[in-house]
C-alpha positions in Angstrom: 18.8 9.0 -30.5 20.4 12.1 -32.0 18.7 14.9 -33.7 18.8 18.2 -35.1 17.0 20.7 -32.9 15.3 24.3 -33.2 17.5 27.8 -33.0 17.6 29.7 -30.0 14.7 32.2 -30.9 12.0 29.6 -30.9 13.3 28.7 -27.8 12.6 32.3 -26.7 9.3 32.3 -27.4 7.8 29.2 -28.1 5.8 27.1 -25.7 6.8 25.0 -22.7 6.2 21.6 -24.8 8.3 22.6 -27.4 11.0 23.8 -25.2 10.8 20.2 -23.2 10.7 18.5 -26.7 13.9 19.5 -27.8 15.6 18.7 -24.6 14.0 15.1 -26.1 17.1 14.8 -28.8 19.8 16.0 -25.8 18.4 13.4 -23.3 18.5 10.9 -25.4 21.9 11.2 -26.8 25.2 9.8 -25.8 26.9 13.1 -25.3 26.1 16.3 -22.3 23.3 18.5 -23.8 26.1 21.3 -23.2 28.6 19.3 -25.9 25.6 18.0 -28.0 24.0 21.6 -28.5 26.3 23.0 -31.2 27.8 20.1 -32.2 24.7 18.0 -33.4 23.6 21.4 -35.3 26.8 22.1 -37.0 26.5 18.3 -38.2 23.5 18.4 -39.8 24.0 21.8 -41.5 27.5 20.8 -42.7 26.3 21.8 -46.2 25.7 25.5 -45.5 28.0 28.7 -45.3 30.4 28.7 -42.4 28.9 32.4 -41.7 25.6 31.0 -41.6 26.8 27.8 -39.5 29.2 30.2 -37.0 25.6 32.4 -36.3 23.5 29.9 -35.2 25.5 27.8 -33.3 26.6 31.2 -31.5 23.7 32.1 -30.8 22.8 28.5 -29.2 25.2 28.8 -27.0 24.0 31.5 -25.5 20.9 29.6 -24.5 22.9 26.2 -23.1 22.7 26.9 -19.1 18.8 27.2 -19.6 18.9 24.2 -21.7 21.3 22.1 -19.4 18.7 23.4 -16.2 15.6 22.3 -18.5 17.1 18.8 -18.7 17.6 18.4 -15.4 14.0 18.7 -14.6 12.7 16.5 -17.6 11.0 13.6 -17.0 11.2 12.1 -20.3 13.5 8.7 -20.4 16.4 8.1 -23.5 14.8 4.6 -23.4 11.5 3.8 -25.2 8.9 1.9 -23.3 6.9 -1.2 -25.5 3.6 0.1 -25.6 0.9 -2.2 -24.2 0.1 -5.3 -27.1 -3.1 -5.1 -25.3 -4.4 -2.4 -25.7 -7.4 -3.3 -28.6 -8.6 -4.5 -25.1 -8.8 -1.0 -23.4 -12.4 0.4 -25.1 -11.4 3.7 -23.4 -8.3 4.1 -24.8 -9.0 6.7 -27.1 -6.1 8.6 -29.1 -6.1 12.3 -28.4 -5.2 13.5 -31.4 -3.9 17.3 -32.7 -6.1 18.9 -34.8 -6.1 21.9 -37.7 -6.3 24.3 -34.7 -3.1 23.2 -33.2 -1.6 23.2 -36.8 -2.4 26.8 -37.5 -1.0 27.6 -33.6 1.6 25.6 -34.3 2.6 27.3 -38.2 2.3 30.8 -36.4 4.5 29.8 -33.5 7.3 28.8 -36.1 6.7 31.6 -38.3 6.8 34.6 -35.7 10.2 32.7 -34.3 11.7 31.5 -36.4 14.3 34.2 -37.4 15.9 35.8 -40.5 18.3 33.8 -42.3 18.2 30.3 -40.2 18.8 26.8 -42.1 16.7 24.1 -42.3 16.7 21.7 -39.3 15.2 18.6 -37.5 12.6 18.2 -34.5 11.1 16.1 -33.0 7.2 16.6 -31.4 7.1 15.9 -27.7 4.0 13.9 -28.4 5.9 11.4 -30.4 7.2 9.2 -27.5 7.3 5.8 -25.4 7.6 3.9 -29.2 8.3 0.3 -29.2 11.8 -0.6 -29.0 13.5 -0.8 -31.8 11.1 0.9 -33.6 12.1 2.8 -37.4 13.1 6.2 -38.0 10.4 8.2 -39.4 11.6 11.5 -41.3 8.7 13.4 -42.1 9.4 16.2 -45.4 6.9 18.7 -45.6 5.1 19.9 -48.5 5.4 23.8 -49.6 4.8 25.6 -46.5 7.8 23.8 -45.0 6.8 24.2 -41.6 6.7 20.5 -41.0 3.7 20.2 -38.9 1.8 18.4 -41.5 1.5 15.0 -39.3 0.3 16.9 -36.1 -3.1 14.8 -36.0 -0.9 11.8 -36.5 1.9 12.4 -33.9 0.5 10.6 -31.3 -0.1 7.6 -33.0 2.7 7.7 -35.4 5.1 8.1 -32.1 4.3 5.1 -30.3 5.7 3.0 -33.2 8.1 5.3 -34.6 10.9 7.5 -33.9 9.4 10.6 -35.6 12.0 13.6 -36.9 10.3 16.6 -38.6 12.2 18.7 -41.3 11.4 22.3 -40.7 12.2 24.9 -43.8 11.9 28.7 -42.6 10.2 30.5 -45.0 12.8 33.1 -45.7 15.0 30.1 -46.6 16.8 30.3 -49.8 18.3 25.9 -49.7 18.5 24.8 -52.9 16.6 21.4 -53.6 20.2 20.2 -54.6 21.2 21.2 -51.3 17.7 19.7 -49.3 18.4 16.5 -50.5 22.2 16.6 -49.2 21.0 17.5 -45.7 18.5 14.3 -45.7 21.0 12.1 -47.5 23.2 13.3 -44.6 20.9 12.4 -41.6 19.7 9.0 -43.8 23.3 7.7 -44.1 24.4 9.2 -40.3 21.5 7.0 -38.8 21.8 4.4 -41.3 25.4 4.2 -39.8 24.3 4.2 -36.7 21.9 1.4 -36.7 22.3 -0.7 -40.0 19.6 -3.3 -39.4 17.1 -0.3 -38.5 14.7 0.6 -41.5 13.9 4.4 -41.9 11.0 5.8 -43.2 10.7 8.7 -45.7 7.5 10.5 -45.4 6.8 13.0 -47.7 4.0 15.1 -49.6 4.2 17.2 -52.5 7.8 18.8 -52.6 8.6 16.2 -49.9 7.8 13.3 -51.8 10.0 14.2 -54.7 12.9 14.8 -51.9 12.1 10.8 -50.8 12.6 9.8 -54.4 15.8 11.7 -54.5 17.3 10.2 -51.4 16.1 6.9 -52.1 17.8 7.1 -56.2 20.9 8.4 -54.3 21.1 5.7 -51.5 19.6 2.5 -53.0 21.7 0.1 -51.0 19.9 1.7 -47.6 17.1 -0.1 -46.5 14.7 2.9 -47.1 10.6 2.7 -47.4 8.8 5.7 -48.7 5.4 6.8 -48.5 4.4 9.4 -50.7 1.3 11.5 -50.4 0.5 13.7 -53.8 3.9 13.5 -54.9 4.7 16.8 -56.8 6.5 14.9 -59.5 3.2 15.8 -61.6 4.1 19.2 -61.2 4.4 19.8 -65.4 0.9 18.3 -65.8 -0.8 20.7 -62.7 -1.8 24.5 -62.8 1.2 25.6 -60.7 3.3 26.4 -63.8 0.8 29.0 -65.2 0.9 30.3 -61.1 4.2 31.5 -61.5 3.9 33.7 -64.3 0.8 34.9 -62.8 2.7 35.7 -59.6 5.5 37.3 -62.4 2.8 39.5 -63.6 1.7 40.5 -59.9 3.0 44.4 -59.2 5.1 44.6 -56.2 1.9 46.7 -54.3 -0.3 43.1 -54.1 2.0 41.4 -51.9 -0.6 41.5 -49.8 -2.8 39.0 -51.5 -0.8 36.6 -52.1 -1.6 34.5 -49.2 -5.5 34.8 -50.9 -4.6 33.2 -53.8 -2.0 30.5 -52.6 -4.7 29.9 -50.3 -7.9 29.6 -52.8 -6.6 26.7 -54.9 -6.9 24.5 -51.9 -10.0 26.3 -50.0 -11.6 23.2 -49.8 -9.1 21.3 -47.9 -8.9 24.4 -45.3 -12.4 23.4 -45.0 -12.0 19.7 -44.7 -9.1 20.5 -42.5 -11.1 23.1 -40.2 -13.6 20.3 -39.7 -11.4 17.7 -38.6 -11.6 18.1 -35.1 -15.4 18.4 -34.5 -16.5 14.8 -32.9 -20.1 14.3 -35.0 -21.2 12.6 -31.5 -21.7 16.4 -30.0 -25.1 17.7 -30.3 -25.4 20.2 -33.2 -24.8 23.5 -31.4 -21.6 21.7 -29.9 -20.6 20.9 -33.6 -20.9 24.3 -35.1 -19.4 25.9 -32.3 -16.2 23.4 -32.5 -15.8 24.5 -36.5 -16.5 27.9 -35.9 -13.6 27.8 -33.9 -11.3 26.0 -35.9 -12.3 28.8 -39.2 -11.3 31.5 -36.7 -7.6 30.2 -36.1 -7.3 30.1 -39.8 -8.6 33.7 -40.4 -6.1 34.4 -37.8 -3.2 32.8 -39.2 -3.8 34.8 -42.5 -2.0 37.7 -41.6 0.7 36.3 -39.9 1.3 34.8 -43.5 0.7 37.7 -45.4 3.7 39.4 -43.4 6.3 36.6 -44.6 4.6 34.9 -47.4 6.0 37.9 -50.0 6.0 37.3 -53.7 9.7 36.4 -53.4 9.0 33.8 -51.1 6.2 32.2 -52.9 8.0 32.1 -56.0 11.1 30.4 -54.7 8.9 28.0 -53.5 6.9 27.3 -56.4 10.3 27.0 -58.7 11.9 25.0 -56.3 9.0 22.7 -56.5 9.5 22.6 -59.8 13.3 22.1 -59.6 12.3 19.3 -57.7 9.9 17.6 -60.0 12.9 17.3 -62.5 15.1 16.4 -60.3 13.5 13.6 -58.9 11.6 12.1 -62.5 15.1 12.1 -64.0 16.2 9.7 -61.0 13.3 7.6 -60.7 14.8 4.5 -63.1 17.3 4.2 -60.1 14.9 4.1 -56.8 14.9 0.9 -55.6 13.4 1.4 -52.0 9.5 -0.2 -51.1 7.1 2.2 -52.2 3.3 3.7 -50.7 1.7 6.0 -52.5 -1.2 7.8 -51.2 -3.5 9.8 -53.8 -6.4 11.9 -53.0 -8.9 12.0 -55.7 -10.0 15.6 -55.3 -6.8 17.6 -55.2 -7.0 20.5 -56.7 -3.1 21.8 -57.1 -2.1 18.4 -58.4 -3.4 15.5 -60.6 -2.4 12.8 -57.8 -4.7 10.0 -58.8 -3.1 9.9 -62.3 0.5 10.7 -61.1 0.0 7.8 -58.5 -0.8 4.9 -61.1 2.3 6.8 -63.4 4.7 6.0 -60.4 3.4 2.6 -59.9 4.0 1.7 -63.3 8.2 3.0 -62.8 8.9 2.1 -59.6 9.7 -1.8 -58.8 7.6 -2.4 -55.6 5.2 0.0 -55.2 1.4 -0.1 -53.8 -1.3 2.8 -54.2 -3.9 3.5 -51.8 -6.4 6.4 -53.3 -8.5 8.5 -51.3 -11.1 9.7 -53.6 -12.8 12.5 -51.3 -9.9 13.9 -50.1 -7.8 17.2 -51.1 -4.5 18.1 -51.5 -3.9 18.1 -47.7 -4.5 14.7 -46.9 -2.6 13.9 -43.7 -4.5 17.1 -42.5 -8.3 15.6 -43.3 -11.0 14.3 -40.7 -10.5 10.7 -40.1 -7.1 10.2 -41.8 -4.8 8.1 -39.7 -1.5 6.9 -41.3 -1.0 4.1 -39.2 -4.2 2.6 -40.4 -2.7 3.0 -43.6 0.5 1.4 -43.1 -1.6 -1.5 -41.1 -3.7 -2.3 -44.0 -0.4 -1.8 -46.8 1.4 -4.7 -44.5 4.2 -1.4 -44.4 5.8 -1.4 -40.9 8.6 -3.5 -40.3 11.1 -2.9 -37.6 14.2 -5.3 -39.3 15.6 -6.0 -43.0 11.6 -8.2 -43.3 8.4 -7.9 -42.1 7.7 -10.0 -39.0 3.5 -9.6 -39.2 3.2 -11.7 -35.9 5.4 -9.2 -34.0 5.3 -6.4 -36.0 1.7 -6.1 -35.6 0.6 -2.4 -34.1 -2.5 -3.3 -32.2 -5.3 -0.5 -31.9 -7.5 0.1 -29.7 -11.1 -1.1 -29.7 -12.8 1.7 -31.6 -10.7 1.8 -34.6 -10.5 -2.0 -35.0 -14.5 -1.7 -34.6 -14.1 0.8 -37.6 -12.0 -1.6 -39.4 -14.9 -4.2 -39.4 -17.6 -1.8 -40.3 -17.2 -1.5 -44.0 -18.8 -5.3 -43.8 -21.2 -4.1 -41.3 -24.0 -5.1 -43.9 -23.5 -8.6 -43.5 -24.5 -8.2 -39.6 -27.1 -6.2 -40.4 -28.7 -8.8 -43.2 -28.0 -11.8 -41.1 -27.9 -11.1 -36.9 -25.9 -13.8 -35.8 -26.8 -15.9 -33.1 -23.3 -17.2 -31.0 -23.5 -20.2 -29.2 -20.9 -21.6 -26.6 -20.5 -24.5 -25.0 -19.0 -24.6 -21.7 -16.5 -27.1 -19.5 -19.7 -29.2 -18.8 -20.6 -29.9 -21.8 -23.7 -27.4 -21.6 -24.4 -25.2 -25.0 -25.3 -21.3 -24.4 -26.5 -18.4 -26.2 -23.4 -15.7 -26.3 -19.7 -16.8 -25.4 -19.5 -17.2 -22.0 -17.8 -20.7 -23.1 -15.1 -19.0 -25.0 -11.3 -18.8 -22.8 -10.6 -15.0 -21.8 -6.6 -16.1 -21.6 -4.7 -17.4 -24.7 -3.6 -19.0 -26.2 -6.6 -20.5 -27.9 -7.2 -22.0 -31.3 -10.5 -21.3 -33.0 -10.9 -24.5 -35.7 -13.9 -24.6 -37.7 -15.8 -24.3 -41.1 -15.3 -21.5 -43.9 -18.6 -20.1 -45.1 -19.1 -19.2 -48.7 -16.8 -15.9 -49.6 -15.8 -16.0 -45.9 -18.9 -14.3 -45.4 -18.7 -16.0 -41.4 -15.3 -13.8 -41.1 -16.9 -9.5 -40.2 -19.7 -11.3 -37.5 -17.3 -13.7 -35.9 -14.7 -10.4 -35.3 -17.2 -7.6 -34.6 -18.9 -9.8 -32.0 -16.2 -11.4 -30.4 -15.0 -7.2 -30.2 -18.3 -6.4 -28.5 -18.7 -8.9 -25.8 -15.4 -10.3 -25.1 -12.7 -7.5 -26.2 -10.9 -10.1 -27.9 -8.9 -9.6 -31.2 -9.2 -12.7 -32.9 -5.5 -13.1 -35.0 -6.7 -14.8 -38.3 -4.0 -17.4 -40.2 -4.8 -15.9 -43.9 -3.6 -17.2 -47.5 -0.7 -15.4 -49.0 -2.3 -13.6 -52.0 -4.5 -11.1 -49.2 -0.3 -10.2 -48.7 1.1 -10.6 -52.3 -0.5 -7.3 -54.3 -1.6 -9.0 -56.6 -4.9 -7.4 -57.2 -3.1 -4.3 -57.7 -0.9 -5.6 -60.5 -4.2 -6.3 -61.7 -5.7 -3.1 -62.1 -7.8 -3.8 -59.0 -8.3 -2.3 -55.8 -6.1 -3.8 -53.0 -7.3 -2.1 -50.3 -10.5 -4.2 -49.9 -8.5 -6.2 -47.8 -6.7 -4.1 -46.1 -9.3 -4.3 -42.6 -7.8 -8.6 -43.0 -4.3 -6.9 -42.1 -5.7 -4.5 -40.0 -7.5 -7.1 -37.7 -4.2 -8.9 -37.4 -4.3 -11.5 -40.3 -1.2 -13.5 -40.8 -0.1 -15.2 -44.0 -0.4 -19.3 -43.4 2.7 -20.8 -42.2 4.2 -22.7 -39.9 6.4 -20.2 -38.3 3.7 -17.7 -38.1 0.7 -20.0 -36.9 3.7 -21.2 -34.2 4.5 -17.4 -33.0 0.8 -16.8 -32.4 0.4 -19.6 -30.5 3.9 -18.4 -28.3 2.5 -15.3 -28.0 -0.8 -16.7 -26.6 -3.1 -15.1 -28.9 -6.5 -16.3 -30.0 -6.2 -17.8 -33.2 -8.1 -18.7 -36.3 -7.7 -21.6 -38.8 -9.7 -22.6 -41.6 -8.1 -26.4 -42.8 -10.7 -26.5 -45.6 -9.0 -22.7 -46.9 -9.7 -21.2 -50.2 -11.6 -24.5 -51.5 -14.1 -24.7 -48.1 -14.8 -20.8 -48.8 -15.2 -21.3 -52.7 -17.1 -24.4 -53.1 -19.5 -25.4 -55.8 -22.9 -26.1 -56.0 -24.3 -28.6 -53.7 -21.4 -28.4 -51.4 -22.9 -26.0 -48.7 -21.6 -27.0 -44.9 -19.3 -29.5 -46.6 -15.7 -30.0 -45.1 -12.8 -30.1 -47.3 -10.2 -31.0 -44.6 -6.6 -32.1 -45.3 -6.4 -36.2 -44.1 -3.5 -35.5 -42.1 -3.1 -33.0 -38.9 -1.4 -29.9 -39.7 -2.0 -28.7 -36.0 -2.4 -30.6 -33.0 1.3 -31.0 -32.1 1.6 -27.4 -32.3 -1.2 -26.2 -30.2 0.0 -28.9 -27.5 3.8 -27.9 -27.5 1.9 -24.6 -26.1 -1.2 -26.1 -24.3 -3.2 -24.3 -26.1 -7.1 -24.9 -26.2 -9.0 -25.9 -29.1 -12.1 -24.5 -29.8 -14.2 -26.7 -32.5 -16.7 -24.3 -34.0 -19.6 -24.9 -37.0 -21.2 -21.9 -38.9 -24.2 -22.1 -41.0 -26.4 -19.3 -42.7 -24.3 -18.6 -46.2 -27.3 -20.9 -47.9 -29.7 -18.1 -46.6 -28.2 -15.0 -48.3 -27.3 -16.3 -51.5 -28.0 -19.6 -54.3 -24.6 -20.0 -56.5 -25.8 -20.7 -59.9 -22.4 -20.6 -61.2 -19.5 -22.3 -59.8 -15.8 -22.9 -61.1 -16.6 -25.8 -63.2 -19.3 -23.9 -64.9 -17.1 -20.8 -65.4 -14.1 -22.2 -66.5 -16.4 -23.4 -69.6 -16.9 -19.9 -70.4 -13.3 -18.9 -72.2 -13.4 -14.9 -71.2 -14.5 -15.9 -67.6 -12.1 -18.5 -68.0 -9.2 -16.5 -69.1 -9.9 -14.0 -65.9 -10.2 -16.8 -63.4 -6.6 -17.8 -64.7 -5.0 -14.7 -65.0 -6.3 -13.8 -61.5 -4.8 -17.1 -59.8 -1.5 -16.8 -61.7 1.3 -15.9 -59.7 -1.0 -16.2 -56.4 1.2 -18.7 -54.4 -0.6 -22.0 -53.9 -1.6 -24.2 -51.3 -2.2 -27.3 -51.3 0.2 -28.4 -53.9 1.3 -31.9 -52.0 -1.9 -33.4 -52.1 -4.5 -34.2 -54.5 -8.2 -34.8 -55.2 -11.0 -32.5 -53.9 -8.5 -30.5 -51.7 -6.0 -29.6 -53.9 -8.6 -27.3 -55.6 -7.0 -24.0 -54.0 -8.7 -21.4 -56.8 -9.7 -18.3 -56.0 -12.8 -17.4 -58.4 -16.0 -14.9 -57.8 -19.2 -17.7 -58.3 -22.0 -16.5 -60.0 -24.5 -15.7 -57.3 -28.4 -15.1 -56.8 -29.1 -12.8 -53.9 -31.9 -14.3 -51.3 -34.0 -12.3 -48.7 -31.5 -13.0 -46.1 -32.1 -15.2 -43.3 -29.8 -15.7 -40.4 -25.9 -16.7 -39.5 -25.5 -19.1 -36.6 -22.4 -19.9 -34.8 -22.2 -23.4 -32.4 -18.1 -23.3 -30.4 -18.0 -26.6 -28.9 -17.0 -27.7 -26.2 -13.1 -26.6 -25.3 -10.4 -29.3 -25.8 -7.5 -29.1 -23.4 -4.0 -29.5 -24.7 -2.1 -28.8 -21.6 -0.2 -31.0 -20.5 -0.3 -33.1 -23.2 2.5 -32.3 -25.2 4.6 -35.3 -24.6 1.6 -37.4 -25.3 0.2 -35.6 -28.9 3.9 -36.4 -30.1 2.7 -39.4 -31.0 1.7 -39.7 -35.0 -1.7 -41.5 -33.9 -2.4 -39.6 -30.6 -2.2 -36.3 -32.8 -4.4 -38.2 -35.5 -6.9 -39.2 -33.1 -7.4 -35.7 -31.6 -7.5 -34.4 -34.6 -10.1 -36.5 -36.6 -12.2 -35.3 -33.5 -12.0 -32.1 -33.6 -13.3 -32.3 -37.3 -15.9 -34.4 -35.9 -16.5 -31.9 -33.6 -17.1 -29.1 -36.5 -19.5 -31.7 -38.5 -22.1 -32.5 -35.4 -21.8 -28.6 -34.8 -23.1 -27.8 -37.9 -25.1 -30.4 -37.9 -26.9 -29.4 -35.0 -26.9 -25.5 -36.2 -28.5 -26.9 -39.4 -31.5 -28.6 -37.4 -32.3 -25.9 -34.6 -32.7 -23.2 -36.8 -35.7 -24.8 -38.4 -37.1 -23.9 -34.6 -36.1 -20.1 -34.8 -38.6 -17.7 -35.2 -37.0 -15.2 -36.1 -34.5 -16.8 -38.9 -36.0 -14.6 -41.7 -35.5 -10.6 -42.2 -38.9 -9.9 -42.1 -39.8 -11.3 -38.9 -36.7 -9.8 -37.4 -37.9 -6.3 -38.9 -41.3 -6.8 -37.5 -39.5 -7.8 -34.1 -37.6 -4.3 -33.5 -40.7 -2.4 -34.8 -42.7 -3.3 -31.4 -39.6 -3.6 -29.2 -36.3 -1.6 -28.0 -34.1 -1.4 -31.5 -31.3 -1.9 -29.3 -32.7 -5.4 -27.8 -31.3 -8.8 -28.5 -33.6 -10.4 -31.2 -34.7 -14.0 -29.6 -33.4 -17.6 -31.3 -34.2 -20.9 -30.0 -33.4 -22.2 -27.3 -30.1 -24.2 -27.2 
């Protein structure tokens, strides 16, 4: 890897990491760090004065023996380890993120070194390393400040998946926009060049986002996705414009309150951002304490901005931002690249949320994700991780197409745990009870049955709505630390709700947990990579049946499995669910809304250009609709889960090759579903404890955290 690295005054002064970070770039390039010093500067500044190039790269050179020493004594390797696919298995792995503290330590840091007259340039934080190979360029633009620290409470988890470059603008800089978006069309087509197949990322917020729509109008034949976070195309349409004639209007003898009033239009995210690091587990005084301290490092980092945020500076800023927003709206008819844009819904220098669904509309393949409590600063806020985001978008690729077997970034327990807990209501209404069956044949309360070591393939019967889906997860998360990989239907992948004026991120936690569109070659990778997999045969029809169809199977006549699993010796896991009848009565199904013409026209307009399953086949099963049934809620009652008893496909690959042998095995593993619900169906008549009430009664005279009792199995 080859980079662009910091002048030889913030060498002077800045912090051992930072020194050790830059000697990152020269360690990982081809060349000697005493060749690659000047010479990787001098390339990515090839825009600027030669009296401005011949100054820096002097004074670099000065600094090259301690540099070449430093190297010497790194530890860090040029090649990038494959983080652990595991590790939603590690509870305790728990990211130790940067927060608003480091940021402000971090901003005065570059601002007190940073030097008079220096160009902009790359780095690279030491946090971001050991990514998987392969992984995409990330090339983070900063908003305003320019500093480019904006992703500091993401570099940790943004670096193990991506090879993370940070454009830093000194504030005395007087680069044109014109001449910004040379330097990262530069670095774009250099690495572009290097690595053709390699995708590169252009994260940017405010100014930065309307640099990534530059480059990408400029360069639409590179293989570019941007994410944009409160793009400042909306600059026109924001308050910023009647900011620069007030700062016109300011005398001279104010200078020193400009920082006060760049800094009161977003007081609130300061605030949001000041919080961000206080873990709400700590007892109170803990908490206050932790924020106090966080409001302290901004108050300190006031003046060090008040000595080099002058009216000149904050007005080349502002007009260059607004440079910028013409620049890149002219250009938008010819951007071409895949598209994220994040809006926060409370940001008070722009109107994001309406800029967001503006860009939508122009840009070809786009997808919005809004954040309607945050502010301006939104990388910055408590609880904002990006790779979440680009999880739950289906945005990381690592080739020319999206691979969502292996391009999956696992996370660790907690935030998959978080993932699940926006359905966290339907464990609460219904308190599953799991039952197992182990090798003999004997059924258990918990999953003591269940196969630690993949790969295994979970078969068995869709509830209404999926409604079995957040229990099954959450508890096989709790007390086996397994991440169970769902096989999913296309349309939770297409966007379609968003063309629809809807919100797509409601399924974003399906992604998240590792959800694969349905497909051969994906349901075939899982299995090869010995995962623990999920299949539905009855799909959309199972989970959106009529009225009087409750527990009913709607399975294909034909295996669409068994060969596979045995080709890997895989075990199958029959398993029956019961418990949707208990929460809700459907009193309108598809056949009664499609007699309603509005309802009707929705239904249609919602399944039109959703690609469709089913389509060889005919009768019951080829009913693949997706439709919302009209529903009466019930005083819920209880979910219950019956795995049967494991079915061995090793070492009977040669023998499930045959047409009938496959048929046979797999006609009994439906059987196997049926008499599993079945039996569900009959022992919860037995359970005590099936309604709410008596469950509410139950933790009233006992531990809340104590298992709540069932039959007995």
């Amino acid at each position: 890897m080859a980079g662009i690295v910091a002048n030889t005054m913030m060498l002077k002064s800045i912090s051992a990491p930072w020194k050790l970070n830059i000697i990152r770039y020269f360690n990982n390039s081809s060349e000697t760090c005493t060749t690659t010093l000047s010479a990787l500067y001098t390339e990515r500044n090839s825009n600027y004065s030669t009296e401005r190039r011949c100054r820096t790269t002097m004074a670099m050179s000065n600094k090259q023996m301690e540099l070449k020493a430093l190297s010497l004594t790194s530890s860090l390797q040029s090649e990038a380890s494959v983080p652990n696919k595991e590790v939603y298995h590690d509870q305790s792995n728990q990211p130790l993120t940067k927060n608003f503290r480091d940021y402000a330590g971090g901003t005065k840091d570059f601002i007190r070194t940073g030097g008079i007259g220096e160009p902009p340039r790359w780095f690279s934080p030491l946090e971001c390393k050991n990514q998987w190979k392969n992984s995409p360029l990330l090339l983070y633009l900063p908003g305003i400040d320019g500093v480019g620290l904006g992703l500091i409470s993401n570099h940790q988890e943004l670096g193990k998946v991506f090879d993370i470059w940070c454009l830093h603008i000194p504030i005395e800089d007087r680069t044109s926009f014109k001449e910004l978006v040379q330097l990262v069309e530069k670095t774009v087509k250099d690495e572009h060049g290097r690595s053709p197949s390699r995708p590169i990322y252009l994260v940017g917020e405010s100014i930065g986002a309307c640099l990534a729509l530059a480059v990408a109008a400029r360069n639409p034949t590179i293989d570019l996705l941007l994410i944009l976070a409160n793009p400042a195309t909306s600059f026109e349409k924001s308050q910023l414009p009647n900011l620069i004639s007030l700062l016109q209007a300011i005398p001279e003898q104010l200078n020193i309150g400009l920082v006060n009033i760049l800094t009161s239009s977003t007081a609130g995210d300061f605030l949001r951002m000041a919080m961000s690091s206080v873990q709400k587990q700590l007892p109170v005084p803990l908490s206050i304490r932790e924020a106090t301290e966080n409001l302290s490092e901004l108050l300190s980092a006031i003046p060090v901005l008040a000595d080099v945020w002058t009216k000149e500076s904050v007005l080349w800023k502002l007009k260059m931002t607004e440079a910028a927003s013409l620049y890149a709206n002219s250009r938008i008819h010819a951007v071409k690249a895949q598209t994220l844009i994040l809006a926060s819904g409370r940001d008070q220098l722009l109107p994001s949320l309406e800029e967001a669904q503006r860009l939508s509309n122009l840009l070809p393949t786009c997808q919005m994700r809004n954040f309607n409590d945050s502010g301006h600063n939104l990388f910055m806020e408590d609880g904002f991780n990006l790779v979440t985001v680009i999880k739950g978008a289906g945005f990381y690729r690592r080739s020319s197409k999206i691979d969502y077997v292996s391009d999956y970034i696992p996370q660790n327990h907690s935030e998959l745990k978080k993932a699940i807990d926006g359905y966290g209501w339907v464990n609460i209404a219904a308190d599953p009870v799991m039952l197992s069956t182990l090798e003999d044949g004997k059924i258990v309360r918990g999953l003591a049955g269940i196969p630690s070591e993949g790969p295994v393939l979970f078969v068995g019967y869709h509830m209404l709505m999926g409604f079995d889906l957040a229990p099954l997860m959450s508890t096989f998360l709790e007390q086996k630390n397994i991440l169970i990989r769902g096989i999913a239907h296309p349309m939770f992948f297409q966007n379609e709700l968003e063309k629809r004026q809807l919100d797509p991120s409601i399924f974003d936690p399906i992604k998240i947990l590792g959800a694969v569109p349905v497909s051969p070659t994906n349901f075939y990778k899982l299995l090869a990579e010995k995962s623990h997999v999920l299949l539905y045969p009855g799909g959309v029809r199972e989970a959106f049946h009529g009225k009087g169809e409750e527990n009913k199977l709607f399975w294909p006549s034909q295996s669409e499995f068994v060969r596979v699993a045995s080709r890997f010796g895989a075990t199958i896991i029959p398993f029956g669910a019961v418990g949707a009848d208990d929460l809700v009565d459907i009193v309108l199904d598809y056949d009664d809304l499609m007699k309603i013409p509005y309802v009707k026209d929705v239904i249609n307009e919602l399944n039109n250009g959703v690609v469709q399953l089913r389509t060889d086949t005919d009768g019951e099963i080829a009913k693949q609709r997706f439709y919302l049934p009209g529903v009466v809620p019930k005083l819920p009652g209880r979910f219950y889960y019956l795995f049967g008893k494991p079915i061995e496909t090793q070492g009977r690959k040669n023998e499930l090759r045959d047409k009938e042998k496959a048929q046979e095995l797999y006609m009994h593993t439906k059987s196997e579903v049926e008499n599993s619900i079945k039996y569900l169906k009959e022992k919860r008549e037995t359970d005590p404890y099936r309604s709410l009430l008596s469950r509410i009664l139950y933790q009233a005279t006992h531990d809340p955290n104590s298992e709540i009792p069932t039959f007995e199995p």
